[in-house]
C-alpha positions in Angstrom: 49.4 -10.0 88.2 48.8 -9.0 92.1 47.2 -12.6 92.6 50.5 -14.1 91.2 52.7 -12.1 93.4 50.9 -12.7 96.1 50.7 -16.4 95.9 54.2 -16.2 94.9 54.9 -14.6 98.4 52.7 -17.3 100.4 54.9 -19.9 98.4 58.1 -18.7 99.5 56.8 -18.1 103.1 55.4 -21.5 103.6 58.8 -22.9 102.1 61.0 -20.7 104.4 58.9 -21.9 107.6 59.0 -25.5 106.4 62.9 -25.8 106.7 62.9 -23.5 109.8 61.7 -25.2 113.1 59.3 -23.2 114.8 61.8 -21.0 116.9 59.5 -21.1 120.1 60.9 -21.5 123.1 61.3 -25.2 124.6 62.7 -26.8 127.5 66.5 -28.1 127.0 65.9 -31.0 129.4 63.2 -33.4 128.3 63.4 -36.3 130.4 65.8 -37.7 133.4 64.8 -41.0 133.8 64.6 -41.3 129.4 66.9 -43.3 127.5 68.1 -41.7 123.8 66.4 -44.7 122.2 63.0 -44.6 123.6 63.1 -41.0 123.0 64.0 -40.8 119.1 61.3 -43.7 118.7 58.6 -42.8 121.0 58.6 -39.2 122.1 57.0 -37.1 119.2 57.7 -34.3 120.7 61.7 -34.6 121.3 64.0 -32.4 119.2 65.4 -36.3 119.1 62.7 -37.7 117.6 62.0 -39.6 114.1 59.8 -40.9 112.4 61.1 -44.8 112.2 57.8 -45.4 110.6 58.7 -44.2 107.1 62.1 -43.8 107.4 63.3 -44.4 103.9 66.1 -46.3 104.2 65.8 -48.0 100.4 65.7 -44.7 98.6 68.7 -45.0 96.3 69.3 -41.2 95.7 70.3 -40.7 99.9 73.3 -39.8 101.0 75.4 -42.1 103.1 76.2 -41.2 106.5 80.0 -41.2 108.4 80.7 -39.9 111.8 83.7 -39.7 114.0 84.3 -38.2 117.2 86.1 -35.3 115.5 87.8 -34.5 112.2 89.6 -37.8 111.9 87.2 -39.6 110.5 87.9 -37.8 107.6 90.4 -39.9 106.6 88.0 -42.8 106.6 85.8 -40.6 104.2 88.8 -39.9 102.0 89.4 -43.7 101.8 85.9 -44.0 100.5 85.8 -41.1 98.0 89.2 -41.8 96.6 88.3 -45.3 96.0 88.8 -46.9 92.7 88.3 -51.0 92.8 85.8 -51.5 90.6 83.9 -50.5 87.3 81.3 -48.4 87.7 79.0 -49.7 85.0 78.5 -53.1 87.1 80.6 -52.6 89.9 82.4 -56.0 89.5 86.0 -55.5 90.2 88.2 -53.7 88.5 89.5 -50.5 88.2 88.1 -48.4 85.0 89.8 -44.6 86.2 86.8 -43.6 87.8 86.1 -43.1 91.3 83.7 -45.8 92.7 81.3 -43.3 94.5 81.5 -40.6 92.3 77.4 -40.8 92.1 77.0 -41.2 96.0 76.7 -38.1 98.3 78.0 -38.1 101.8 77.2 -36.0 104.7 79.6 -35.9 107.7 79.3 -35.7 111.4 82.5 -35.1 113.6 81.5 -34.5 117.2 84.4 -32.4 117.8 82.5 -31.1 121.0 82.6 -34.6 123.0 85.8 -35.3 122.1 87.9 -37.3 123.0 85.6 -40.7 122.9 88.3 -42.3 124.4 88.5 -40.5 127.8 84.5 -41.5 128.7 85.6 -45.0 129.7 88.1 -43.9 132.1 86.0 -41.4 133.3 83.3 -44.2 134.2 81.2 -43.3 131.6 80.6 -45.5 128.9 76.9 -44.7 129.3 76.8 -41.3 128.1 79.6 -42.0 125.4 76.9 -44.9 123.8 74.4 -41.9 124.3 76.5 -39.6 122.4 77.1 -42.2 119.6 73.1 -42.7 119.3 72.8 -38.8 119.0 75.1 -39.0 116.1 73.4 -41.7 114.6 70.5 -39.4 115.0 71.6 -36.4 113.0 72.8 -38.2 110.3 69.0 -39.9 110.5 66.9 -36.7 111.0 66.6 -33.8 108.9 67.9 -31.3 111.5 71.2 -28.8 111.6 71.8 -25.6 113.2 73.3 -22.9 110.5 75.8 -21.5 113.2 76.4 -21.6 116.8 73.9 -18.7 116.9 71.4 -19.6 115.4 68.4 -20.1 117.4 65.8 -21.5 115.0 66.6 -24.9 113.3 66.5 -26.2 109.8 64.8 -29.0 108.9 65.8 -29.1 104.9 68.5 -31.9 105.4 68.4 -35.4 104.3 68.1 -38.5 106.1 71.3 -41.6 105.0 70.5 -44.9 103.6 73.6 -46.1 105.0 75.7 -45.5 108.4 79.9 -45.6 108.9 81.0 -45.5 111.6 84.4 -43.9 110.8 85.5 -44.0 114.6 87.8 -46.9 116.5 85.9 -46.1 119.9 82.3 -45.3 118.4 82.9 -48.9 116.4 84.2 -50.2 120.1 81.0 -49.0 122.1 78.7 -48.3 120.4 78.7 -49.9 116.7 76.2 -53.0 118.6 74.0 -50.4 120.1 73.1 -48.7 117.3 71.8 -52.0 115.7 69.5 -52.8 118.7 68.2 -49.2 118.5 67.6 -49.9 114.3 66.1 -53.3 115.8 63.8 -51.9 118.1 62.8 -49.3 115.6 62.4 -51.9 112.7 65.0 -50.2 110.4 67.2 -52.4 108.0 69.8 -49.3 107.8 72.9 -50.7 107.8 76.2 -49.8 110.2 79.8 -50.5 108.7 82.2 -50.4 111.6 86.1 -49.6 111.1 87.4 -52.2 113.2 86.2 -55.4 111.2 87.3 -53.9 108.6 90.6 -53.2 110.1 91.3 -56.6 111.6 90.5 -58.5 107.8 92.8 -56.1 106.1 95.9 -56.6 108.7 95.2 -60.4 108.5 95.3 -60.7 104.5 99.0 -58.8 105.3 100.0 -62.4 106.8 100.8 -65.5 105.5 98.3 -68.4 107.1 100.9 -70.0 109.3 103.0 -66.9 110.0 103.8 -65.8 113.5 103.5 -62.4 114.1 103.3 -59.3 116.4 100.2 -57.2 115.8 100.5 -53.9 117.3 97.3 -52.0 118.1 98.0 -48.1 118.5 94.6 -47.0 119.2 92.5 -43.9 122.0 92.5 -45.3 125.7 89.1 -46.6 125.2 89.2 -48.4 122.3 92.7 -50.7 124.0 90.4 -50.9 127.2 87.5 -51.8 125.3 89.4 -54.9 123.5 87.3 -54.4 120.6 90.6 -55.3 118.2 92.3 -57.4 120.4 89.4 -59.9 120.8 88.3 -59.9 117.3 91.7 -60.1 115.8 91.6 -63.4 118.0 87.8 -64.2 116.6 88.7 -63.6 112.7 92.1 -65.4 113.2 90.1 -68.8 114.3 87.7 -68.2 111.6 89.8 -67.4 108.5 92.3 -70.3 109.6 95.7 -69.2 110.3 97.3 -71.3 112.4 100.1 -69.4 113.0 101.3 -67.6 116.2 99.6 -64.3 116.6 100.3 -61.8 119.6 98.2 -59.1 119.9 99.8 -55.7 122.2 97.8 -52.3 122.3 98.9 -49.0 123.4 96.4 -45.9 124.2 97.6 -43.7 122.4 96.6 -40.7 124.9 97.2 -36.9 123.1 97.7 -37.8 120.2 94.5 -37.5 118.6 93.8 -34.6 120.5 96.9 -32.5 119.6 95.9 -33.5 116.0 92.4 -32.1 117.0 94.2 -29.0 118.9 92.5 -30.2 122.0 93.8 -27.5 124.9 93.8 -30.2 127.5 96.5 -32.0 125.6 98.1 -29.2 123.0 97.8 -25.4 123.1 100.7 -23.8 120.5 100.7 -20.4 122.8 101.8 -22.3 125.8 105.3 -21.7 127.1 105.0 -23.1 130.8 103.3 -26.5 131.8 99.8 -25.5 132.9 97.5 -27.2 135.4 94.6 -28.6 133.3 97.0 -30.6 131.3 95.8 -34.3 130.9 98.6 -36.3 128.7 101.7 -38.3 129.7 103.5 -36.9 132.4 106.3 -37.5 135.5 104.2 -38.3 137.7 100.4 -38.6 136.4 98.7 -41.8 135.8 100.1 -42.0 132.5 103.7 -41.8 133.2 107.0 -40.2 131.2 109.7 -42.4 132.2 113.2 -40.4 132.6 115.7 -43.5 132.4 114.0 -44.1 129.1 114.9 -39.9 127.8 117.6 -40.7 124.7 114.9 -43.5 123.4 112.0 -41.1 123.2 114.2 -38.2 121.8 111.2 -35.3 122.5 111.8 -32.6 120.5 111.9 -29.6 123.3 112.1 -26.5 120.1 109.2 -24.2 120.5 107.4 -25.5 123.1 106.4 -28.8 122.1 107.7 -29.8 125.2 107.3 -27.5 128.7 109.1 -28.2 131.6 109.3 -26.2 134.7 113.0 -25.3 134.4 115.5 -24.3 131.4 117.5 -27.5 131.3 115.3 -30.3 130.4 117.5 -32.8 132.3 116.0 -31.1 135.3 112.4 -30.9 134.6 110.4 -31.3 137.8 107.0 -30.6 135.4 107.1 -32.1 132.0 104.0 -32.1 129.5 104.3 -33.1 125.9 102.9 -30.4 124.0 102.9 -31.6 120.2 102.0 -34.6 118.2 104.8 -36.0 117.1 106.2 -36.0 120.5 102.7 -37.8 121.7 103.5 -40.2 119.1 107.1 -40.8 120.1 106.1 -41.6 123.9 103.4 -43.5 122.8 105.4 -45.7 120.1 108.5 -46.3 123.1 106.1 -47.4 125.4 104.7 -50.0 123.0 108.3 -51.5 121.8 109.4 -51.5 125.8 105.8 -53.6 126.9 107.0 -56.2 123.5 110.0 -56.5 124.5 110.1 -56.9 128.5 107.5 -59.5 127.4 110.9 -61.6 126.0 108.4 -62.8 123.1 110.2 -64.7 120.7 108.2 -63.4 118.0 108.5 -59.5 116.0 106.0 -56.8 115.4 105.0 -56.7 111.9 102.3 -54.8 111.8 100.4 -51.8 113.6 96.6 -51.2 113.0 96.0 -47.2 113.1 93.1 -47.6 115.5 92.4 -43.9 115.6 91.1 -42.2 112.6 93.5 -39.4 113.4 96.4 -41.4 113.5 96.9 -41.7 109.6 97.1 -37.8 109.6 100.7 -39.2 111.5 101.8 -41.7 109.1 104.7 -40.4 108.3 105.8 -39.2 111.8 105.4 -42.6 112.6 107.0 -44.6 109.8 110.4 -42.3 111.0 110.2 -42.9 114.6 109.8 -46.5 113.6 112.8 -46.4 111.7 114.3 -44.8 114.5 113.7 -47.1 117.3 114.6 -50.1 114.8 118.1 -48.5 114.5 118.4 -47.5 118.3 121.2 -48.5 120.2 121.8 -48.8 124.4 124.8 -47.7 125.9 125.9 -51.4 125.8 126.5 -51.1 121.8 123.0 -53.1 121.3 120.4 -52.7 118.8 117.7 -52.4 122.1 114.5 -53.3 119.8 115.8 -55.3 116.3 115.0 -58.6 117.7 111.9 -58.0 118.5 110.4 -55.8 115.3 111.0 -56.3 111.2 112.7 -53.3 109.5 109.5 -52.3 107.6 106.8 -52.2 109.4 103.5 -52.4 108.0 101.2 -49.6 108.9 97.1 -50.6 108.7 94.4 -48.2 107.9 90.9 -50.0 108.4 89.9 -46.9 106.1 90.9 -48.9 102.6 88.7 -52.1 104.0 85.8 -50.2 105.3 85.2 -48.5 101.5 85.5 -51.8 100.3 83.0 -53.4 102.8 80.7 -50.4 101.9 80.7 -51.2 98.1 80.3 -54.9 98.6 77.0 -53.6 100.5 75.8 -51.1 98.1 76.1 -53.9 95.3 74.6 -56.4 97.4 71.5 -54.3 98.1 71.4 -52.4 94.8 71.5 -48.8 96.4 74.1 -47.4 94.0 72.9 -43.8 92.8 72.8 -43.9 89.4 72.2 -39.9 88.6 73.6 -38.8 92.0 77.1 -36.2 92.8 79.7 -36.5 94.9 80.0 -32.7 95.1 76.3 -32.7 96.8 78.4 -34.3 100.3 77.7 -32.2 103.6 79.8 -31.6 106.7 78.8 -30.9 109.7 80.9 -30.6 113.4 79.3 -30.1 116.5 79.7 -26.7 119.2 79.0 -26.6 122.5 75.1 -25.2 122.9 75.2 -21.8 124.4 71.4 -21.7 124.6 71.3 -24.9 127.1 71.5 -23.2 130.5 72.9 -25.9 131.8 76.0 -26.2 129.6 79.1 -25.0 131.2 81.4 -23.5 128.4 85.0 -22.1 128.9 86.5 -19.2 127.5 87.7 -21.2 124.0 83.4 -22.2 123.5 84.6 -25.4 124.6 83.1 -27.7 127.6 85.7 -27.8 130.2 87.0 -31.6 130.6 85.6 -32.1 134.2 82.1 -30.5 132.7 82.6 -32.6 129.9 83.0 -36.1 131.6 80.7 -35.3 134.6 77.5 -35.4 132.5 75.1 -38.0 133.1 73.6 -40.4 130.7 69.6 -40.2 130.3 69.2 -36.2 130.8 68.1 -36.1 126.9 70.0 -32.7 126.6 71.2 -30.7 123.7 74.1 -30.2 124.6 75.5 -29.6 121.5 74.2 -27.6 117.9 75.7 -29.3 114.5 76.4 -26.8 112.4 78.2 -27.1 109.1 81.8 -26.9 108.9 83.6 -23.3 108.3 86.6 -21.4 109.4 84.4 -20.3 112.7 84.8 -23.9 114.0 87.8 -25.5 112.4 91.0 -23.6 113.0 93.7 -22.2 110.1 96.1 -25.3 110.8 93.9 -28.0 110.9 92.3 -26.9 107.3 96.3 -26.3 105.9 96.4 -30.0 107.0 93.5 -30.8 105.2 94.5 -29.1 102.6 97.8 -30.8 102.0 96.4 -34.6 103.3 92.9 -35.2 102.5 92.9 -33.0 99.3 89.9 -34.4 97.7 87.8 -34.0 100.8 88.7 -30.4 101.4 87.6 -29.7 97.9 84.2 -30.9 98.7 84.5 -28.9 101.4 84.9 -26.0 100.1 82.0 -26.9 97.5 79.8 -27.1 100.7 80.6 -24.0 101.8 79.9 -21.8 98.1 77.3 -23.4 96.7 75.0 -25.2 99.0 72.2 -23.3 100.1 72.6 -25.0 103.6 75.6 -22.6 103.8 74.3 -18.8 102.6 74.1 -17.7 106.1 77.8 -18.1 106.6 79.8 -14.6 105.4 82.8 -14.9 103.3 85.1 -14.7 105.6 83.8 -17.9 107.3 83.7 -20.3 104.4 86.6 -23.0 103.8 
């Protein structure tokens, strides 16, 4: 009986060290003059590195991998769960009432830390945005996850994906390309599914073939500089045939992801007063508020969603938007007054949502739509009718991109025949308080200039994932979840009280 207990004791220490990482100390900084690819591939002894080898990409019973800058790619994953277009006997189409990957598992990334993605381009720093999107391909590759900011020892019990989405507009933008030369160079066959593709094919199948039309593209900063749906809408138009006149006019939508995200550069609910590390729209920033255009926007001034430096508002000196409906109203004027100085003779019929946050918003912007469709100048004119239709159709790539990742499953045969939905992960990155080098501000956040001053090719971690919980994600933004993404929070919450990646957190912390 001794003998059993004893090797009973060897067993569960040899199992505890083999999903614990050896906690001994090693330097943060690997290499300077290392790219993230040659790492993961070549350096064996990079927290970075994988095994490309015997990566087991075919393995039908893996979970499939989605990433986004933050926690709006969660309404990409919510597309994908809540999907019902085919049988699930032999996935021909269909609807039969079940949910098409109720058998797949999903672990998700949001790397709520590096947010915004759409800032590094205007920052000059497209280099260490591509290496950021590599990174995340890498977690969701590895088997590695921190259990909490704290923790100082990491896990190695998670599982590698057989498939990757990309579930972010920018990341898709930059870095969707990238990642397949770094699967090429590492002879993987893993495949990436993009949003924007997807995106562009759904918005097109809205129009007729010979239709003229106004596409609208309210996307991040980087994604409109990077033209990544302006030049494809242009490619797929050519290639599917439609012969009609099709404009293409983006807006970067700056703030408006990030007040979703409660970013503090862009939205801080406590604030009462304009502050000086405010980045959004503003009288006299880069990205400018425009007073002769105040009754179009309509800002909502009640508490605080928009601070000015005096009490009348006509007389603001200093005035930052401070909520995300306001974001979106700036954002939404600005795109109707480039269409229609542009004296096009043709109407906006459609807007792609290229931000995975911005369907969190569809209402708000269906109303200020409607709004601006009715608006009227002093002159007794409709100021926008003739150059938008009444009902504007609103495009989430998210619908497209679960159907382009079921046409691939099928296609390969990786559909998990005995897996659960209710085995998905989520994970959301923190800023690395070990790394010396990190600079963190009072919130546990990077401070912006921090943040975009990095430099690409110091193989850092600068970040830990962790798994989701109420110590990362705040009180409103899981009520939002709660009441938009429904499905998704559930899973969530399953995460958090019954996977064993998740005993460390206390009760307190769990979703």
């Amino acid at each position: 009986m001794k003998k059993i207990s004893f090797l009973l004791a060897v067993y569960t220490l040899l199992f505890i060290v083999g999903c614990k990482e050896n906690p001994k100390k090693k330097e943060v900084l690997v290499s300077n003059n290392t790219d993230i690819v040659s790492t993961i591939i070549n350096d064996s002894d990079s927290f970075y590195h994988i095994d490309m080898a015997n990566y087991p990409s075919s393995d039908k019973s893996l979970p499939i991998g989605v990433f986004d800058s933050g926690t709006g790619g969660l309404t990409v994953l919510k597309a994908i769960v809540n999907y019902d277009q085919n049988t699930n006997a032999s996935h021909e189409k269909g609807s039969d009432g079940q949910l098409d990957f109720d058998k797949e598992s999903f672990i998700y990334l949001g790397d709520q830390a590096n947010m915004p993605y759409g800032n590094y381009s205007k920052e000059n720093k497209v280099d260490l945005l591509k290496e950021h999107i590599i990174k995340d391909a890498q977690f969701l590759m590895s088997n590695k996850y921190y259990s909490d900011g704290n923790d100082t020892s990491v896990n190695t019990d998670k599982k590698p994906v057989k498939a990757l989405v990309i579930a972010c507009n920018t990341a898709t933008a930059y870095g969707k390309e990238y990642i397949e030369e770094f699967l090429k160079k590492a002879n993987s066959n893993l495949k990436v599914i993009g949003v924007i593709d997807a995106g562009v094919r759904g918005t097109l199948a809205s129009l007729n073939k010979d239709e003229n039309a106004i596409i609208g593209v309210l996307a991040t900063a980087g994604t409109v500089a990077s033209k990544g749906y302006h030049n494809t809408i242009l490619k797929m138009k050519d290639q599917l045939g439609y012969s009609g006149t099709i404009e293409v006019f983006s807006q970067g939508g700056i703030g408006i992801a990030e007040a979703v995200d409660e970013d503090p550069n862009y939205f801080n609910k406590n604030l009462k007063k304009p502050r000086k590390d405010y980045k959004g729209p503003s009288l006299n920033g880069d990205v400018q508020i425009d007073k002769t255009l105040f009754d179009v926007y309509n800002f909502d001034f009640n508490d605080s969603k928009m601070l000015c430096d005096t009490e009348k508002s006509d007389d603001c000196s200093i005035l930052q938007i401070n909520d995300a409906k306001n974001y979106v109203r700036y954002h939404l004027v600005t795109l109707m007054e480039q269409i229609r100085l542009s004296k096009t003779k043709n109407k906006l019929k459609s807007i792609i949502l290229g931000c995975t946050h911005y369907p969190y918003m569809t209402d708000e912007i269906g109303s200020i739509l409607k709004e601006l469709y009715s608006y009227k100048g002093k002159d007794g004119k409709y100021l926008y009718r003739d150059f938008m239709v009444e009902n504007i159709q609103l495009i989430d790539p998210a619908v497209d991109t679960a159907k382009e990742l079921h046409e691939y499953l099928k296609a390969e045969k990786l559909f998990n025949p005995n897996g659960n939905i209710k085995h998905s992960e989520f994970y959301i990155s923190v800023a690395n308080k070990d790394n010396k080098n990190n600079k963190i501000d009072s919130n546990g956040r990077f401070p912006y200039d921090y943040k975009y001053g990095r430099n690409a090719n110091e193989i850092q971690e600068y970040v830990k994932v962790v798994p989701f919980s109420r110590d990362n994600i705040s009180y409103d933004i899981l009520t939002r979840f709660q009441k938009q993404i429904p499905y998704v929070y559930q899973l969530m919450q399953t995460f958090n009280n019954t996977n064993e990646k998740t005993k460390a957190l206390s009760e307190e912390s769990k979703i």
